[in-house]
N, C-alpha and C positions, 0 to 999 in steps of 0.2 A: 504494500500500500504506500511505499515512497514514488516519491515520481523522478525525475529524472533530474530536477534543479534541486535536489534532494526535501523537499515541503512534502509534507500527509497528504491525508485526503478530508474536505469535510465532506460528511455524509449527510444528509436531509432526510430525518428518518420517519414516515408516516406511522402514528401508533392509534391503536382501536381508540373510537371516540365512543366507546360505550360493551360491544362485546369482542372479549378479548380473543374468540376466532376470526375476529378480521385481520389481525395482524399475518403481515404475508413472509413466506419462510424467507427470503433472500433479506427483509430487517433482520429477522430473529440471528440471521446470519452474521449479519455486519455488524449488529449489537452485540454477540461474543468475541468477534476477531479485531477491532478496533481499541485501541490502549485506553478511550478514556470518552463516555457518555456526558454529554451538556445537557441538561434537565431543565426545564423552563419550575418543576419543583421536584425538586431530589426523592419528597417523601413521598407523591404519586409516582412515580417511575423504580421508584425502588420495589412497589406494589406489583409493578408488570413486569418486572425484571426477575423477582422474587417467583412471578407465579411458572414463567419461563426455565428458571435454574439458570439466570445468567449471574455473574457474578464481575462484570467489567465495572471501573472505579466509576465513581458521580462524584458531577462536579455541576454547579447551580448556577444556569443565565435566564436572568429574568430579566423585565423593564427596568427594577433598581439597582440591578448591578451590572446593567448591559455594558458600561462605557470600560469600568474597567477589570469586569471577568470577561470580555469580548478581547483587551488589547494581552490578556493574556490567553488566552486559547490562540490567538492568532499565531502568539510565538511560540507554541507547544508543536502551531501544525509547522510552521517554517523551521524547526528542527529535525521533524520528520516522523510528527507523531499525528497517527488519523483520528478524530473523532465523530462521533455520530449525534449530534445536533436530535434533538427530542422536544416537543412542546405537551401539555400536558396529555391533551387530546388532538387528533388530524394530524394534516403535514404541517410541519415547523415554516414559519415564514408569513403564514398567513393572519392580522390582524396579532401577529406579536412579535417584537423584539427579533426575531430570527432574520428577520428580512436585513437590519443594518449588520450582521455577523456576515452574511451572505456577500454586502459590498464591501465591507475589508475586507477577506480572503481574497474576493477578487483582484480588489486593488493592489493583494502582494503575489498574483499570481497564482494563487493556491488553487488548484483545482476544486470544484467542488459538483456531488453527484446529488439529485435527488430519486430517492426511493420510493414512489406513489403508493398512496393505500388510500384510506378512509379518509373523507373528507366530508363534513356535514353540509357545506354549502351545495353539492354537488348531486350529495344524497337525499335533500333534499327538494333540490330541483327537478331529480329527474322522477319523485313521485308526485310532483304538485298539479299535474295536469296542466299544465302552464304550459307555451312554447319553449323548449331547448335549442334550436336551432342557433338563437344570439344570446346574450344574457350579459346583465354589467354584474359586478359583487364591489357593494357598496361596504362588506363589517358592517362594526359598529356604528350607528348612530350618538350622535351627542347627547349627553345626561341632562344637554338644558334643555329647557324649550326652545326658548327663543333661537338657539343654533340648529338645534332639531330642526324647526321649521323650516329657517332658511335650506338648511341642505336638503329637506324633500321639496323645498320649491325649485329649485334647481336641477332638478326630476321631474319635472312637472312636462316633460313634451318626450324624455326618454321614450324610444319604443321597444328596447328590450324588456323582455323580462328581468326583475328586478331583484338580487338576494340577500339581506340582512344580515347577519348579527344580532339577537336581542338577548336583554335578562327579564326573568319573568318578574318581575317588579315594575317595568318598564313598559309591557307590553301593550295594556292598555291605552298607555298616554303613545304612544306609537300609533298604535292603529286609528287612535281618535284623532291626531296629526295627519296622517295619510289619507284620512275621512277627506279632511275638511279643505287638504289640497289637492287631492287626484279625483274627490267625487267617490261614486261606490264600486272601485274596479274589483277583479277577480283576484284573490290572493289564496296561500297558504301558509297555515302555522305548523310547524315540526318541530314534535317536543319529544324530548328523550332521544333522539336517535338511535336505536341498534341496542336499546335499553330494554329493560323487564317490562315499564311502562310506557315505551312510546308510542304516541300519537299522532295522527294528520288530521287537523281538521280545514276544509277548505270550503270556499264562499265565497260571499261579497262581505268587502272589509266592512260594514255597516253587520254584518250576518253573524262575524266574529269579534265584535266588538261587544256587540250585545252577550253572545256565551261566555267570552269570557271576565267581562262585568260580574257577570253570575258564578264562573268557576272560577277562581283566582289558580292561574298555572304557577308550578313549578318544575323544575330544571332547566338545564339549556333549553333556549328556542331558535329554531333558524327559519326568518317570514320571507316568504316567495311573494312578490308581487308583480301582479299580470304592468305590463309596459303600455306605452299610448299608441291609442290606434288611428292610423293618419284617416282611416274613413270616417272614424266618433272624431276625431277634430273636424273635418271638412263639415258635415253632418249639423256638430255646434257652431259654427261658425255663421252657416245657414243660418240659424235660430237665435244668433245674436242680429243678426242685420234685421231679425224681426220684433227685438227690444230696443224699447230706449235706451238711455245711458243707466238712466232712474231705475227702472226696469230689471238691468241686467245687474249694478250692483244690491241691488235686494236679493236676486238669484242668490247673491255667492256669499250675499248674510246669510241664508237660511242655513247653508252650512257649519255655520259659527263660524264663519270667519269675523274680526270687527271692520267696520267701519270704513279705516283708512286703512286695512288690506284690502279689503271689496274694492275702493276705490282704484290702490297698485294695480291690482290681478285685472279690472276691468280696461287701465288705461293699457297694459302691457300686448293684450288681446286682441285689441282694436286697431293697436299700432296709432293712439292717439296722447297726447301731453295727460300727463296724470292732472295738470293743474285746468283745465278744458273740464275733466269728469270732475274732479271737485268743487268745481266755477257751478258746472249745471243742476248738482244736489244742492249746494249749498243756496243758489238763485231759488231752486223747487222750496226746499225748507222755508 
């Protein structure tokens, strides 16, 4: 596993995000034959490692020690020792800290290989009934609102299918966001993946907003949401030329939106000055 300017290898290791026969034999491989496992948390991978019989050392890269267990792994592999890069669940790189490990190595040359396996965005994409053909993966969303929103406004004309990141504390105020800026498109919710209890539920975001109001979810969730459709834009477009100004931002109150968003969203629409739509309510008023 040296290469030829004498540096390791880092390995990118995909681990079960829930049953631990998903893990595929060529990790279980690399995770015995490589000098020294990087764990996004030592005491969940000691858990998979344990149930394995592997016994290779850990060593802990997470968000708060990425800067400098990162500058030291680099010079473990530039001596010529391989590691296998691990996140708690999925392939390492995605929505954590692995991704900046992945540009130093590069930047010194270092070879680096990824190993595919289980990955919840994927998995739960390809059961949502949704289109697969294109798809963006947004992670996480923002814990604020007010960032939340902006960034699903900035969604707001996407036509792929769309895939998340969520915590179930969150999901609510998610879906009620997505409500009030996309309208009632087709989504799904994927909870537990590959777990004793997982679930799909799918519908119109308004469909699962209301259940789970009522159910409060727990564990990981990964939400699939249907992209915009150039026909429903052409279609609404039609049916704005047939509202007022008045008219069309009371439309996009009913959603909850306030006020001076109805106002933004209606001038943006139109392709007219925001201060023209707020001239004309405020003259109605």
């Amino acid at each position: 596993m040296i290469r030829a300017n004498g540096s390791g290898i880092l390995y990118l290791c995909a681990t079960p995000i829930g049953n631990l026969e998903d893990i595929t034999l060529r990790v279980l491989r690399i995770l015995k034959e490589v000098d020294c496992i990087a764990a996004e948390d030592t005491r969940h991978t000691r858990k998979l490692l344990s149930h394995f019989d592997i016994h290779t050392p850990l060593t802990s890269y997470h968000s708060h020690s990425s800067e400098s267990k990162g500058q030291q792994i680099i010079e473990r592999l530039q001596q010529g020792q391989s590691i296998a890069l691990v996140s708690d669940a999925g392939l390492p790189g995605i929505s954590d800290p692995g991704a900046e490990l992945v540009r130093q190595a590069l930047d010194k040359d270092i070879e680096v290989i990824p190993l595919p396996g289980p990955s919840a965005g994927l998995a739960a994409l390809v059961a949502s009934g949704l289109p697969t053909h294109r798809f963006a993966f947004e992670g996480f969303l923002s814990n604020q609102k007010k960032a939340r929103r902006k960034q699903l406004q900035s969604l707001k004309n996407e036509k792929r299918t769309i895939i998340f990141y969520e915590s179930p504390h969150r999901l609510t105020d998610t879906l009620e966001d997505a409500y009030k800026e996309f309208g009632d498109r087709q989504c799904a919710v994927a909870r537990e993946l590959t777990k004793v209890h997982e679930e799909f539920k799918r519908g119109s975001l308004s469909e699962l907003l209301d259940y789970y109001k009522q159910k409060h979810p727990r564990g990981e969730i990964t939400l699939i949401l249907e992209g915009s459709k150039e026909e429903q834009a052409d279609e609404a477009r039609e049916q704005w030329n047939e509202l007022s100004l008045e008219e069309h931002v009371q439309q996009i109150e009913e959603r909850g939106v306030s006020l001076k968003e109805a106002i933004k969203e209606v001038a943006k629409l139109r392709g007219v000055p925001k201060r023209d739509v707020y001239s004309h309510i405020h003259n109605k008023g």
